[in-house]
Backbone and ligand atoms as CSV (ligand in chain L), in Angstrom:
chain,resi,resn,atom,element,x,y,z
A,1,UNK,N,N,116.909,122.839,83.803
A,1,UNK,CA,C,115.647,123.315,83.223
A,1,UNK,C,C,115.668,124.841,83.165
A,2,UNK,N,N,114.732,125.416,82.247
A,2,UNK,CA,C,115.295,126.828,81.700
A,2,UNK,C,C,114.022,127.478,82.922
A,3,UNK,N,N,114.059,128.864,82.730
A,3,UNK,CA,C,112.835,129.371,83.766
A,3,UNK,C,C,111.906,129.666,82.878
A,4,UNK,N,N,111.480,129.583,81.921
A,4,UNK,CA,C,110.513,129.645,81.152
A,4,UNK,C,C,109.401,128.575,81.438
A,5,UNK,N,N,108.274,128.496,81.366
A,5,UNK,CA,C,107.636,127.522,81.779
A,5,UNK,C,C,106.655,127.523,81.203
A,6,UNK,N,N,105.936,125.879,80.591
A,6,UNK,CA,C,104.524,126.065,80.013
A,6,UNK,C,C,103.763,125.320,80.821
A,7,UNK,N,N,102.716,125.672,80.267
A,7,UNK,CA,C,101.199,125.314,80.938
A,7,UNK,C,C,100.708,124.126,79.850
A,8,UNK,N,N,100.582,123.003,80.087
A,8,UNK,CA,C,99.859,121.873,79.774
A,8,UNK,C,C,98.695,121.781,80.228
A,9,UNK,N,N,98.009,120.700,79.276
A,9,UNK,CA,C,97.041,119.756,79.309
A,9,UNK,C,C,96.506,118.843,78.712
A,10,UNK,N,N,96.941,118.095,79.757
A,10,UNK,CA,C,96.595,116.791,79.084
A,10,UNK,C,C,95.196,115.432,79.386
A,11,UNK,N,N,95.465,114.472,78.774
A,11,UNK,CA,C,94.023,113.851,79.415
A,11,UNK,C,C,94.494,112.670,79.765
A,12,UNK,N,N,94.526,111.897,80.557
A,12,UNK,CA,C,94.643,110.638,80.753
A,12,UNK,C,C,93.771,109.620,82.379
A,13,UNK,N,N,93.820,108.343,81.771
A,13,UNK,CA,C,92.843,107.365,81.822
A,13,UNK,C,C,92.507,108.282,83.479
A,14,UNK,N,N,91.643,107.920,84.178
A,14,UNK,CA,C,91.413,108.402,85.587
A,14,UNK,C,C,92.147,107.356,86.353
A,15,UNK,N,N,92.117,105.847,86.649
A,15,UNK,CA,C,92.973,105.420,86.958
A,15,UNK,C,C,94.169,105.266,86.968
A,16,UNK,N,N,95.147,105.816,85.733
A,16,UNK,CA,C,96.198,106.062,85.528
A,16,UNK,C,C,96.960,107.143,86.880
A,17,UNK,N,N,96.091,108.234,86.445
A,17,UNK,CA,C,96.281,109.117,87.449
A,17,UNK,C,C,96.414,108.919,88.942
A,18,UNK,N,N,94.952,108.691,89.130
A,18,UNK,CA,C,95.279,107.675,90.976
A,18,UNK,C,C,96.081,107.646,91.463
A,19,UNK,N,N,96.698,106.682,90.169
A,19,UNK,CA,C,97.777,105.437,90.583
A,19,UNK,C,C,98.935,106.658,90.718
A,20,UNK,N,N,98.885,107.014,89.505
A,20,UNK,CA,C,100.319,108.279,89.816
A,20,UNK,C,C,100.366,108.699,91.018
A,21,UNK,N,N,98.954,109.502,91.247
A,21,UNK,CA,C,98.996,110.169,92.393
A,21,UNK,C,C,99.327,109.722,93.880
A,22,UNK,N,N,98.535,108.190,93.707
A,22,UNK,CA,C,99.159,107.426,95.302
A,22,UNK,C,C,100.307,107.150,94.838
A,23,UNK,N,N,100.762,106.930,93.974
A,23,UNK,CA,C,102.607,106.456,93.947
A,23,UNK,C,C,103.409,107.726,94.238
A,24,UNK,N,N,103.565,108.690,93.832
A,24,UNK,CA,C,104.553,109.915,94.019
A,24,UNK,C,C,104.025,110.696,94.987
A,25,UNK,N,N,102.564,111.008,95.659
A,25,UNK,CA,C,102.630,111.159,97.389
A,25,UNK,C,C,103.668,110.049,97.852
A,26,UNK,N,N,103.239,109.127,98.290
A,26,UNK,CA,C,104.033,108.091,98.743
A,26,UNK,C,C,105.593,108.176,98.376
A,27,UNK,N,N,105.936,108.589,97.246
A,27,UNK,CA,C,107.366,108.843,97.262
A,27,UNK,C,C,107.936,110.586,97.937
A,28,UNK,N,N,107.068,111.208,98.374
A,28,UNK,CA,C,106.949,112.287,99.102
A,28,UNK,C,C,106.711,113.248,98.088
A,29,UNK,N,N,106.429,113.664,96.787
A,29,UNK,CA,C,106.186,114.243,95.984
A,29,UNK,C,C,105.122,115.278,96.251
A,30,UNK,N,N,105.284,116.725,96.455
A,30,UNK,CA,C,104.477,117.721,97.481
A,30,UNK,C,C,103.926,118.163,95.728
A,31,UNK,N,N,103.532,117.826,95.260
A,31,UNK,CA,C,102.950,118.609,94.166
A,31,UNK,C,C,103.142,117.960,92.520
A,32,UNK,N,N,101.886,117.635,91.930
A,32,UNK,CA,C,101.812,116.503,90.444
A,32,UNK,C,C,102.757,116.755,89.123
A,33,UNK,N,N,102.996,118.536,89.647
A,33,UNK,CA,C,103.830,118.884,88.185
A,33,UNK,C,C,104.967,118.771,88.713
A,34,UNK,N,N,105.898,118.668,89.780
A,34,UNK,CA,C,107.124,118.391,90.077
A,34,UNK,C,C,107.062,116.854,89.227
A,35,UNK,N,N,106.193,115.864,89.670
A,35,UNK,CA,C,106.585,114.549,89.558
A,35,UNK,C,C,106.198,114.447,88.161
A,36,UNK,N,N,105.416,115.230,87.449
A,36,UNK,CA,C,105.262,114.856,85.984
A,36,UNK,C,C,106.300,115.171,85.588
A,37,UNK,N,N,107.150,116.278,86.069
A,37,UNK,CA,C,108.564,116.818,85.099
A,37,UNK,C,C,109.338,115.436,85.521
A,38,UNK,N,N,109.088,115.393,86.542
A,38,UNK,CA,C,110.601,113.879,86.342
A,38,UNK,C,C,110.485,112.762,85.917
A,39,UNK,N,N,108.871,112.499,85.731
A,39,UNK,CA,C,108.613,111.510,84.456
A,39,UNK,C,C,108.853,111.514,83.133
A,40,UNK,N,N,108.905,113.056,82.681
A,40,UNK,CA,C,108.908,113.285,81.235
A,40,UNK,C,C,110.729,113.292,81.894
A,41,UNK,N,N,111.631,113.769,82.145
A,41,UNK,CA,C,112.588,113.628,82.416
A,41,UNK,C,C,113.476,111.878,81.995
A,42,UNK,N,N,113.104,111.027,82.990
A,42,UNK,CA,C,113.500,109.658,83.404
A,42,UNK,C,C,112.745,109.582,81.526
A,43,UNK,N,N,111.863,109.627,81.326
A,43,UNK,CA,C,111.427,108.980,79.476
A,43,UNK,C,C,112.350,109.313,78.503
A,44,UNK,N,N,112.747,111.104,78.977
A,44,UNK,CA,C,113.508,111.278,77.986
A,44,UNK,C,C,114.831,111.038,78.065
A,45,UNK,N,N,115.536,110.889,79.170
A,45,UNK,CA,C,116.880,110.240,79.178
A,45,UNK,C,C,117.007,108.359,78.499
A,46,UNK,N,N,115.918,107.684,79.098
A,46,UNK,CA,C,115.698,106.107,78.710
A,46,UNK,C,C,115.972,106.138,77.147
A,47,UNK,N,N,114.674,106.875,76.755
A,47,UNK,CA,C,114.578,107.073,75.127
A,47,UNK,C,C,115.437,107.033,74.445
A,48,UNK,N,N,115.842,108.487,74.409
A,48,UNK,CA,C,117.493,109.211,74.259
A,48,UNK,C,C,118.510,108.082,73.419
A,49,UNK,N,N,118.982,107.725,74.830
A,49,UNK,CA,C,120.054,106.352,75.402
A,49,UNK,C,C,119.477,104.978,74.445
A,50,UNK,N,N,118.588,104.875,74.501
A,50,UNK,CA,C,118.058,103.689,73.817
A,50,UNK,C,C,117.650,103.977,72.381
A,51,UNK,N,N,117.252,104.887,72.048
A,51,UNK,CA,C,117.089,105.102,70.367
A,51,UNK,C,C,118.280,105.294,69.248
A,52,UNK,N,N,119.113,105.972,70.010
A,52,UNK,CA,C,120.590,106.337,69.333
A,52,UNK,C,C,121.355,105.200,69.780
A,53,UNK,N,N,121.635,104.124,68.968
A,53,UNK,CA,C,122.452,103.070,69.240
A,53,UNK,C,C,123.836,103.203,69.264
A,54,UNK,N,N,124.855,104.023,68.951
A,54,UNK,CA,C,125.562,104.248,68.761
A,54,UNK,C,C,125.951,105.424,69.481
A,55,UNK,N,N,125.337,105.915,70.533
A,55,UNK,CA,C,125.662,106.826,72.003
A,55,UNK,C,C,125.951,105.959,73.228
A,56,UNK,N,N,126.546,106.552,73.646
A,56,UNK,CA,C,126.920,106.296,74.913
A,56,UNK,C,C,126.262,106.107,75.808
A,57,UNK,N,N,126.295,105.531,76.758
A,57,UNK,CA,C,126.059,105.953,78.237
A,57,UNK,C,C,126.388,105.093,79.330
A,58,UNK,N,N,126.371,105.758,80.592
A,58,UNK,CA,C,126.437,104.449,81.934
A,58,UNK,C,C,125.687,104.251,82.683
A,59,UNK,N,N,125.452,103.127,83.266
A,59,UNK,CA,C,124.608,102.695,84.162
A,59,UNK,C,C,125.398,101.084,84.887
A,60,UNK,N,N,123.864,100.513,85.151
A,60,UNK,CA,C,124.016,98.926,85.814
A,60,UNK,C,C,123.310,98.050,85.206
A,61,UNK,N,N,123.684,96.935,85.299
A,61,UNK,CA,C,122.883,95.914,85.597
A,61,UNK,C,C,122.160,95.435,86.543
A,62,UNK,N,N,121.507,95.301,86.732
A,62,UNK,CA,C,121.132,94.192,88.021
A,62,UNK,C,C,120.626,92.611,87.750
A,63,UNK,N,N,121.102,91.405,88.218
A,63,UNK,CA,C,120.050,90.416,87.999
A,63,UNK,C,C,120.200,89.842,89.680
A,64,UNK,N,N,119.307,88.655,89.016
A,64,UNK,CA,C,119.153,87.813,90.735
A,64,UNK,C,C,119.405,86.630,89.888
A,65,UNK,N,N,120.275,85.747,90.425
A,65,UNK,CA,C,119.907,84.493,89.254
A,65,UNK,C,C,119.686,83.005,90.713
A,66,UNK,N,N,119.693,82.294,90.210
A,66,UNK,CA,C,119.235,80.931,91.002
A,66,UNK,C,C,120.538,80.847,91.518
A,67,UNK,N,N,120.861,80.324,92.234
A,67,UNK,CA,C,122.586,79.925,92.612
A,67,UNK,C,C,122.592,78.496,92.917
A,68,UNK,N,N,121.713,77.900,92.402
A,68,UNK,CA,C,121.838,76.306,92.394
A,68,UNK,C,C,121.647,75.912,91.545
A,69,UNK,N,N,122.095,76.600,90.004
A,69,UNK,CA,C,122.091,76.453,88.812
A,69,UNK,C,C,123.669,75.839,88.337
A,70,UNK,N,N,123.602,74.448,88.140
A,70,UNK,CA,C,125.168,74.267,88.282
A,70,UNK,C,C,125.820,74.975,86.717
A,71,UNK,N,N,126.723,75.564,87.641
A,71,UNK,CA,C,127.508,76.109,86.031
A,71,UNK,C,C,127.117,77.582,85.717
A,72,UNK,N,N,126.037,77.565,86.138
A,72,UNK,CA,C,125.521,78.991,85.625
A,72,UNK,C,C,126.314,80.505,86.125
A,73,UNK,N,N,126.787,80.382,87.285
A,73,UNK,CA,C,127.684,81.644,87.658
A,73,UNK,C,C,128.898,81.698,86.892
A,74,UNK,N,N,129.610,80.402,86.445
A,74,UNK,CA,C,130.464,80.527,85.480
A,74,UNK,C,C,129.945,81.224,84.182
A,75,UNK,N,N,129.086,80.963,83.883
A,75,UNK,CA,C,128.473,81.063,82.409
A,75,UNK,C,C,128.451,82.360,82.386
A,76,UNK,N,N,128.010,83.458,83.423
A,76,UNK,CA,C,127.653,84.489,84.051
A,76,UNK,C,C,128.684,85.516,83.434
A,77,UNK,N,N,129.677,84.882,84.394
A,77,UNK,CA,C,131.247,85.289,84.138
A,77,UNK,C,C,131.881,85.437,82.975
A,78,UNK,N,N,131.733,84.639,82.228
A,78,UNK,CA,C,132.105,83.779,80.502
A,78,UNK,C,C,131.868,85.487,80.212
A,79,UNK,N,N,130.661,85.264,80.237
A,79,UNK,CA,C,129.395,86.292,78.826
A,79,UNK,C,C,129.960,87.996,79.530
A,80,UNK,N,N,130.290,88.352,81.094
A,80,UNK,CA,C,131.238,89.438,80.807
A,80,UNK,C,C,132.428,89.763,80.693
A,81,UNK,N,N,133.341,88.612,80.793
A,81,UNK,CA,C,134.873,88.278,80.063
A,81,UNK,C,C,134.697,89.276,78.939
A,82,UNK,N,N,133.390,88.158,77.964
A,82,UNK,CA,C,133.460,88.175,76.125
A,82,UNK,C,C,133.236,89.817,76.404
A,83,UNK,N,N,132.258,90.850,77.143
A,83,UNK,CA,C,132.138,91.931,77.240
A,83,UNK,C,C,133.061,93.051,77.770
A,84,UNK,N,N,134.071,92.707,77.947
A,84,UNK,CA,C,135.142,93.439,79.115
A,84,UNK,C,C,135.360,94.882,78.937
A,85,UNK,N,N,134.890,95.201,76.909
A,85,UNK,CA,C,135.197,96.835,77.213
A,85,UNK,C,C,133.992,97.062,77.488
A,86,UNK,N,N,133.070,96.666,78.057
A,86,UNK,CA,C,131.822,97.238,78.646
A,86,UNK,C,C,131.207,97.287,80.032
A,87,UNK,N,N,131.889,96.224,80.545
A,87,UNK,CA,C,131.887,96.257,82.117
A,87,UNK,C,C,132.873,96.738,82.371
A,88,UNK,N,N,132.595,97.943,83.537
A,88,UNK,CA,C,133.513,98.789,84.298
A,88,UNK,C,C,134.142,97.473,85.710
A,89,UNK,N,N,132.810,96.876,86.569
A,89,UNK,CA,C,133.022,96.344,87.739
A,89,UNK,C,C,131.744,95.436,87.628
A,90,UNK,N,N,131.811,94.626,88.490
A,90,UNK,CA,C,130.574,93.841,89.222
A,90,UNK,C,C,131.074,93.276,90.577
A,91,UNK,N,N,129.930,93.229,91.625
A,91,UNK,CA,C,129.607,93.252,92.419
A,91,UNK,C,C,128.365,92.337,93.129
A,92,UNK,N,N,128.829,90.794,93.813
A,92,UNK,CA,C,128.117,89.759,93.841
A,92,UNK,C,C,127.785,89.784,95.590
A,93,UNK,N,N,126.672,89.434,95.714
A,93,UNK,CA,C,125.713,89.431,97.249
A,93,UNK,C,C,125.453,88.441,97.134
A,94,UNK,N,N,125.533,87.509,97.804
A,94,UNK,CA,C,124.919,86.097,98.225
A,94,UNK,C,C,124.193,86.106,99.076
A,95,UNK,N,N,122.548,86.561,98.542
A,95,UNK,CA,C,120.873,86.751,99.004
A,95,UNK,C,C,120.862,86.186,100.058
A,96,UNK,N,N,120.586,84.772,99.724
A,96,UNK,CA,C,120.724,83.931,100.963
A,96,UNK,C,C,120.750,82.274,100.164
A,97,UNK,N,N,120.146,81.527,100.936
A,97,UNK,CA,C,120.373,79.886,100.205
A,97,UNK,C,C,120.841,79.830,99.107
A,98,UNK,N,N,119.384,80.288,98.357
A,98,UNK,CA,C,118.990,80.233,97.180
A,98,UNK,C,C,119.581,81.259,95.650
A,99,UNK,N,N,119.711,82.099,96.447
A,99,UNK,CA,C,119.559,83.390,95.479
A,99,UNK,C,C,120.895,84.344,95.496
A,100,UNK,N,N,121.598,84.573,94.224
A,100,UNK,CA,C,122.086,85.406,94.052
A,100,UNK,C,C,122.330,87.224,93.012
A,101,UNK,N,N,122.604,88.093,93.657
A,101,UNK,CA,C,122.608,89.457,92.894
A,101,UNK,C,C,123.701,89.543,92.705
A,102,UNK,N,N,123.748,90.169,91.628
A,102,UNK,CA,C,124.739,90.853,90.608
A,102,UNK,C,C,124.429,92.108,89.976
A,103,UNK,N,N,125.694,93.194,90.292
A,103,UNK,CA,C,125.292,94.169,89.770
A,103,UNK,C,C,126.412,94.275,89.210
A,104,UNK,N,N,126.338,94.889,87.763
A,104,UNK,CA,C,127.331,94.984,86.566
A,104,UNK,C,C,127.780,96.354,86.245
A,105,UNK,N,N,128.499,97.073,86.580
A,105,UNK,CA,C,128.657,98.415,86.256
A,105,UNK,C,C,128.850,98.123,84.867
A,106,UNK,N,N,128.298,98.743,83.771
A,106,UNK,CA,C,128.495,99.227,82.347
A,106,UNK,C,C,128.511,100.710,81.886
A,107,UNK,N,N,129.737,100.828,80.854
A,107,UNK,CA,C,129.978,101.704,80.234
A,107,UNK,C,C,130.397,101.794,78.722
A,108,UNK,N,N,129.200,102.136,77.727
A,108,UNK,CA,C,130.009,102.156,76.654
A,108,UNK,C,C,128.600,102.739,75.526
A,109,UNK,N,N,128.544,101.204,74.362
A,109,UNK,CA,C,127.591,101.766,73.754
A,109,UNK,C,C,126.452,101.610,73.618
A,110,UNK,N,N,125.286,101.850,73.673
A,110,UNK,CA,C,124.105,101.380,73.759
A,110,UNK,C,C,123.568,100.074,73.262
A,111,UNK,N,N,124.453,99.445,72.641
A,111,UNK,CA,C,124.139,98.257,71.765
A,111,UNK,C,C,124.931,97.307,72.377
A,112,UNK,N,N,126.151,97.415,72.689
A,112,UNK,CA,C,126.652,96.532,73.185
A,112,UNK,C,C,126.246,96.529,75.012
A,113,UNK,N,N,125.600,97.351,75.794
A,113,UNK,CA,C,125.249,97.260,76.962
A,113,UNK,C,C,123.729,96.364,76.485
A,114,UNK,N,N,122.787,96.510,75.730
A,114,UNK,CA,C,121.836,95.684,74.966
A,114,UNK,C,C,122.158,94.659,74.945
A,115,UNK,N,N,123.146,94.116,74.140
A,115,UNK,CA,C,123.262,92.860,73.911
A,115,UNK,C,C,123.953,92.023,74.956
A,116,UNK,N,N,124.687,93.003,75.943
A,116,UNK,CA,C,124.710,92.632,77.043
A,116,UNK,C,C,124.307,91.686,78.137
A,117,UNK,N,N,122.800,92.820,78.080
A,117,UNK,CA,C,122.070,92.777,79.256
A,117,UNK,C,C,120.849,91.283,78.129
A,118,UNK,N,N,121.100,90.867,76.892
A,118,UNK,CA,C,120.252,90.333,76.364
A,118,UNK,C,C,120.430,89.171,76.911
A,119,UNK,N,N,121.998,88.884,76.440
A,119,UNK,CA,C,123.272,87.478,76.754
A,119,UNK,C,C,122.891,86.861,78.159
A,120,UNK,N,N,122.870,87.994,78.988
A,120,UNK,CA,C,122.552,87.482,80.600
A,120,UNK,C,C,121.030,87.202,81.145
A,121,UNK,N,N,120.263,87.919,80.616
A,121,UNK,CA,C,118.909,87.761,80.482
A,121,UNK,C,C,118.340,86.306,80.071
A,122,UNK,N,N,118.863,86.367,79.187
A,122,UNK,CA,C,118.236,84.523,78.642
A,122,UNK,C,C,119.312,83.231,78.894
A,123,UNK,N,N,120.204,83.586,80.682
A,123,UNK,CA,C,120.421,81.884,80.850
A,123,UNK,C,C,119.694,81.666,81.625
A,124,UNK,N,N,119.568,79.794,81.749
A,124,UNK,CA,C,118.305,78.747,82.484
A,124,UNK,C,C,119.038,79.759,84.100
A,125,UNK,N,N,117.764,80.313,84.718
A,125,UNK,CA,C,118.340,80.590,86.444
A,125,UNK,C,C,118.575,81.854,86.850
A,126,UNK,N,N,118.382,82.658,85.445
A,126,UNK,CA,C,118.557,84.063,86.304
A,126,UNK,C,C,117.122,84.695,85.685
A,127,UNK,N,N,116.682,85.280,87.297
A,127,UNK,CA,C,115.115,85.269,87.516
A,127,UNK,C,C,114.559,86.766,87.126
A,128,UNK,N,N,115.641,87.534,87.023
A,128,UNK,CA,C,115.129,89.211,87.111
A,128,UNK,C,C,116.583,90.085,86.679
A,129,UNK,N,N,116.515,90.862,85.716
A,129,UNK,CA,C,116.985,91.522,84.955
A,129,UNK,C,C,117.020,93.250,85.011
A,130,UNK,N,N,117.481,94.209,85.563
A,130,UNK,CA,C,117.170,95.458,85.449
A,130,UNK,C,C,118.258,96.037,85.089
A,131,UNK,N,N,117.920,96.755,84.374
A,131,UNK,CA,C,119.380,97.850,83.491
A,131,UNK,C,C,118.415,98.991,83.350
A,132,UNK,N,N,119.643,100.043,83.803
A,132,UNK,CA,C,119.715,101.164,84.924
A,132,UNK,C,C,120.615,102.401,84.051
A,133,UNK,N,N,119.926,102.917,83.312
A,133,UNK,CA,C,120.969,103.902,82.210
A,133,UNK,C,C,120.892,105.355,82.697
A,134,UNK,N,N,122.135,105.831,83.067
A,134,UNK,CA,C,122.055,107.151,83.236
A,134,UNK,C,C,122.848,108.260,81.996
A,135,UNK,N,N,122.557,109.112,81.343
A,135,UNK,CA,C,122.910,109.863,80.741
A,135,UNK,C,C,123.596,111.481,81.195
A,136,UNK,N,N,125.343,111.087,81.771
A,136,UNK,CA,C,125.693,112.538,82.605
A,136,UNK,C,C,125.571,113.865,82.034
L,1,NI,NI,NI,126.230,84.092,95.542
């Protein structure tokens, strides 16, 4: 960030705020314009990364899927085979009984980490989905 600095103002809902405000105290945040810059920050990297389909970037996956889904960890597997120049690594935790995580290192293009994260998203058993884009 440059040392130049502006002065805003803006308006938003009063509850909105609150909420900001008890969330980023709570994340130790000593002051509202530190944590607004890293909101407008984290938007504009997401954005960025996600509007230009044809840029780059890396991040993760994350899911949790059922693990008493017969077949389904294969299936799992299948769909990042078919992806291979896009997964760097993955990395499997067995939650407990029930439940398993997966985290997918990806690297490549915004569309194909998309269609990716789409492929794995919609089989029967996997419960939660997060993709994690960083722009170096
Ligand atoms: Ni497992």
């Amino acid at each position: 960030m440059g040392d130049k600095v502006s002065r805003i103002s803006v308006s938003v809902p009063s509850d909105l705020l609150e909420r900001f405000d008890d969330h980023t105290q709570r994340l130790g945040y000593q002051n509202r314009s530190k944590a607004v810059q890293d909101a407008m920050q984290s938007l504009i990297t997401e954005s960025k990364w996600m509007c230009t389909q044809m840029g780059g970037g890396v991040g993760a996956i994350v899911i949790v899927y059922d693990h008493g889904v017969k077949g389904l960890e294969e299936e799992l597997t299948d769909i990042q085979h078919h992806f291979s120049e896009t997964v760097c690594s993955s990395m499997h935790v067995h939650l407990d009984e029930e439940n398993c995580l997966e985290i997918i290192a990806v690297r490549g293009k915004a569309i194909d980490v998309r269609d990716l994260a789409q492929e794995l998203k919609t089989r029967r058993g996997v419960k939660q989905l997060k993709l994690a884009i960083v722009t170096p």
